[in-house]
MDTraj code that builds the backbone (N, CA, C; nanometers):
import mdtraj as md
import numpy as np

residues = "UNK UNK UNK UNK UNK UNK UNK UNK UNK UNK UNK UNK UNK UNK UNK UNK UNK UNK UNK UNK UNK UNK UNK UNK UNK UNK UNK UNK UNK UNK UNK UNK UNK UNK UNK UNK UNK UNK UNK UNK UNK UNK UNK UNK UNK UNK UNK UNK UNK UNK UNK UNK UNK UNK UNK UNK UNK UNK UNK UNK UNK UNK UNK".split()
xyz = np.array([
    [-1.5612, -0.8278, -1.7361],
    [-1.4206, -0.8082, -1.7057],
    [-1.3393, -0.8997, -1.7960],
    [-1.2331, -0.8531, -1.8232],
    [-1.1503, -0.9340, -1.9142],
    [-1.1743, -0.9616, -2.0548],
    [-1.3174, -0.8719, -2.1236],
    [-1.3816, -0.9022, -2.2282],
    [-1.3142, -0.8910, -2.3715],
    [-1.2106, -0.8297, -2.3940],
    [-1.1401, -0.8194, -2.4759],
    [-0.9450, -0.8348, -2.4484],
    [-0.9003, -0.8827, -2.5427],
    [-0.7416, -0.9814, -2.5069],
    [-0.6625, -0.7502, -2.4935],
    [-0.7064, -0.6833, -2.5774],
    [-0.6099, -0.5975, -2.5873],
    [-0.6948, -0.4345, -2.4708],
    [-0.7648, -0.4359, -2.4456],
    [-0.8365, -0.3772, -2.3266],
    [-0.7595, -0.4037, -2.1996],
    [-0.7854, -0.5610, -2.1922],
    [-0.7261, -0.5832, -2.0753],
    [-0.5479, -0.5896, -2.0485],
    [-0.4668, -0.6024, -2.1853],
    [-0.3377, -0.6071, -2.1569],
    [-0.3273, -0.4217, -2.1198],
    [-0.3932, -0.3188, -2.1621],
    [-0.3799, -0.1798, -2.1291],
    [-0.4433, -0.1369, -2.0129],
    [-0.5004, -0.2059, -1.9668],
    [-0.5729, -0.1960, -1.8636],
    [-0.4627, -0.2304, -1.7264],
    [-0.3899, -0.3684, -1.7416],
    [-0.3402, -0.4288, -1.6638],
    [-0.1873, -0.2917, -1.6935],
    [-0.1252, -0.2795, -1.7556],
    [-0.0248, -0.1841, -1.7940],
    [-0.0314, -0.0485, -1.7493],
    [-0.1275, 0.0226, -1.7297],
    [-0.1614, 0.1270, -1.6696],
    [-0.1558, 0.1000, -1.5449],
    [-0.2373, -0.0030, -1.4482],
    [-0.1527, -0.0299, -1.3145],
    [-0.0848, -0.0424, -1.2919],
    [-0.0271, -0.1528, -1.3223],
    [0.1481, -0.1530, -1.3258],
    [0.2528, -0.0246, -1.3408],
    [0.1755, 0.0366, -1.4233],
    [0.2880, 0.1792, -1.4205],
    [0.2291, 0.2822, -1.3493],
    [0.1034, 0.2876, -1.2521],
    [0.0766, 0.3722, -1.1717],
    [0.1352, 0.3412, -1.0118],
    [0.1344, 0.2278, -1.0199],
    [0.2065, 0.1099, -0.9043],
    [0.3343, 0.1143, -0.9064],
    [0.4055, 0.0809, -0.9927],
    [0.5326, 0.0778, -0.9723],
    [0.5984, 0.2422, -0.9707],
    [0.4975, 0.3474, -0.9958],
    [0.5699, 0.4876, -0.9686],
    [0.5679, 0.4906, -0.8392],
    [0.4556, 0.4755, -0.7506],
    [0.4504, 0.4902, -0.6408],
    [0.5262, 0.4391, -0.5467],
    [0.5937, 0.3059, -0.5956],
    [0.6708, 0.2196, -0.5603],
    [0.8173, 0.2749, -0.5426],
    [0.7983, 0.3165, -0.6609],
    [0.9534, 0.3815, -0.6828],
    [0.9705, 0.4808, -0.6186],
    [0.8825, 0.6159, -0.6354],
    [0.8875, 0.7233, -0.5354],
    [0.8953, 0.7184, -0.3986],
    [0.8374, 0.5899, -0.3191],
    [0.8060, 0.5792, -0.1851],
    [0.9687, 0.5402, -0.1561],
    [1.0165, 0.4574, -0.2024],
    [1.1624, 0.3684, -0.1903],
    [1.2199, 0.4976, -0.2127],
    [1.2692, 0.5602, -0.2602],
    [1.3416, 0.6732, -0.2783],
    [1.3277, 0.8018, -0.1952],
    [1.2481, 0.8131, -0.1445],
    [1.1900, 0.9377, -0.0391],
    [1.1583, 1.0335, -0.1500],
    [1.1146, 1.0267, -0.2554],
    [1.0879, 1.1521, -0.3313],
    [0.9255, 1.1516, -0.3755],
    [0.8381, 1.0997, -0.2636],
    [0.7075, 1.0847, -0.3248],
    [0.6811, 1.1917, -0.2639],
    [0.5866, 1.2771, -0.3735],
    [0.4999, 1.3997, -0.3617],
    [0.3277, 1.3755, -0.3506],
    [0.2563, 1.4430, -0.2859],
    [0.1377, 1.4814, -0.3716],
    [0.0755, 1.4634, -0.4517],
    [0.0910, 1.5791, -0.5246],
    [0.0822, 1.5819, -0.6433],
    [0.1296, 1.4523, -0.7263],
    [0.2271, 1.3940, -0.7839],
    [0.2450, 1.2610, -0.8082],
    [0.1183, 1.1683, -0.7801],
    [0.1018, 1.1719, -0.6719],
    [-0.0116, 1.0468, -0.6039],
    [-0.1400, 1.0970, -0.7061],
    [-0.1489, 1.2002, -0.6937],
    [-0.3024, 1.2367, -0.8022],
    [-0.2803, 1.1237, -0.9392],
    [-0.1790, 1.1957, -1.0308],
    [-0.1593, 1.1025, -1.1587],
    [-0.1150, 0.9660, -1.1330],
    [-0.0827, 0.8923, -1.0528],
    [-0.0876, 0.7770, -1.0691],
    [-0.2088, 0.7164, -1.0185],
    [-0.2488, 0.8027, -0.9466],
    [-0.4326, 0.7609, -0.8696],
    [-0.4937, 0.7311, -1.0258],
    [-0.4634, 0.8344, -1.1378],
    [-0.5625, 0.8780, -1.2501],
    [-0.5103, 0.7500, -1.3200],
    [-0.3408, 0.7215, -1.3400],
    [-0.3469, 0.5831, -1.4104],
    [-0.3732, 0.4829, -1.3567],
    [-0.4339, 0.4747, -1.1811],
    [-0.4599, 0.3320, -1.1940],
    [-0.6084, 0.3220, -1.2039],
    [-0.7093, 0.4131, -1.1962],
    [-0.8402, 0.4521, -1.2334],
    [-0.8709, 0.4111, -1.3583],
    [-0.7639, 0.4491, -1.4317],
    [-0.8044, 0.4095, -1.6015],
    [-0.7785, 0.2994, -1.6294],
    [-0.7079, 0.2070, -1.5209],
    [-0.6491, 0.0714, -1.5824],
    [-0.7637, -0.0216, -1.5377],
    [-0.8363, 0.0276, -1.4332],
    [-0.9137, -0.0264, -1.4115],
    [-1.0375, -0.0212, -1.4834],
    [-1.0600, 0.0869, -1.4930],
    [-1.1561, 0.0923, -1.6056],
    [-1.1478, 0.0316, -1.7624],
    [-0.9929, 0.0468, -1.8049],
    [-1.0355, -0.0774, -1.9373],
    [-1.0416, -0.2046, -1.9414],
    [-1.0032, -0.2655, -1.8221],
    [-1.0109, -0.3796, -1.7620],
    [-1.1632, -0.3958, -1.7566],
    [-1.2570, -0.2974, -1.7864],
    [-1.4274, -0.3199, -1.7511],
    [-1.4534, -0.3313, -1.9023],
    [-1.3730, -0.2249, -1.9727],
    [-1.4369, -0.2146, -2.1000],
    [-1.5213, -0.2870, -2.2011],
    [-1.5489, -0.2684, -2.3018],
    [-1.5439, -0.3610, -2.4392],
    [-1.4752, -0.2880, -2.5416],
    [-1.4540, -0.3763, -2.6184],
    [-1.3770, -0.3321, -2.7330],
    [-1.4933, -0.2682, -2.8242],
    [-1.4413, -0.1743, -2.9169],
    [-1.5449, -0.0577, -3.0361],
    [-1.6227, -0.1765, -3.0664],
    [-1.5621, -0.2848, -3.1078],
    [-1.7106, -0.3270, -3.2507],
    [-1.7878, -0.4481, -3.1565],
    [-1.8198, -0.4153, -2.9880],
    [-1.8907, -0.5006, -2.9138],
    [-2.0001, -0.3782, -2.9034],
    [-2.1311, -0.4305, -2.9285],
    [-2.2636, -0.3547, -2.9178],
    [-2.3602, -0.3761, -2.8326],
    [-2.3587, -0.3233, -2.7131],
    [-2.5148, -0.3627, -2.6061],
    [-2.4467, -0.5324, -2.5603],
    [-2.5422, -0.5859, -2.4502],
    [-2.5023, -0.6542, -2.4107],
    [-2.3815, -0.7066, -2.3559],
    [-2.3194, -0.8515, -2.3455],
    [-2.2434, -0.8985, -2.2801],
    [-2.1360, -0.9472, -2.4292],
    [-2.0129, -0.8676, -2.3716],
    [-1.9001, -0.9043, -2.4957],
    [-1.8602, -1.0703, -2.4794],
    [-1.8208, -1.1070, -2.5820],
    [-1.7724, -1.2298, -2.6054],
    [-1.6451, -1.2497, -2.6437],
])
top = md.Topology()
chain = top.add_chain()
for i, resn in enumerate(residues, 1):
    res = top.add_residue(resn, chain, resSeq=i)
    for name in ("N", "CA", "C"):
        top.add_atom(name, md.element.get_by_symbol(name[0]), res)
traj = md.Trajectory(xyz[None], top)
């Protein structure tokens, strides 16, 4: 986790903007459904590059 400086700033950014939609929609009475799917999907992915490694890390534990 945290293995690379630019993984994790996109990682952390994708929550934040799956979070703060939901945020926003809920405060407003205009949250849908549908909505909740795609921000489910951006905070899935933020989490996931938050796991990542960066391309030129190979096998093992990134540094």
């Amino acid at each position: 986790m945290f293995t690379n400086w630019k993984t994790t700033v996109a990682g952390i950014g994708a929550i934040l903007l799956g979070a703060g939609h939901i945020a926003t929609n809920v405060a407003n009475g205009t949250f849908t459904g549908n909505e909740l799917f795609a921000d489910f999907g951006a905070i899935v992915a933020g989490v996931g590059l938050l796991f990542g490694k960066d391309w030129n890390v190979t096998g093992g534990k990134a540094s």
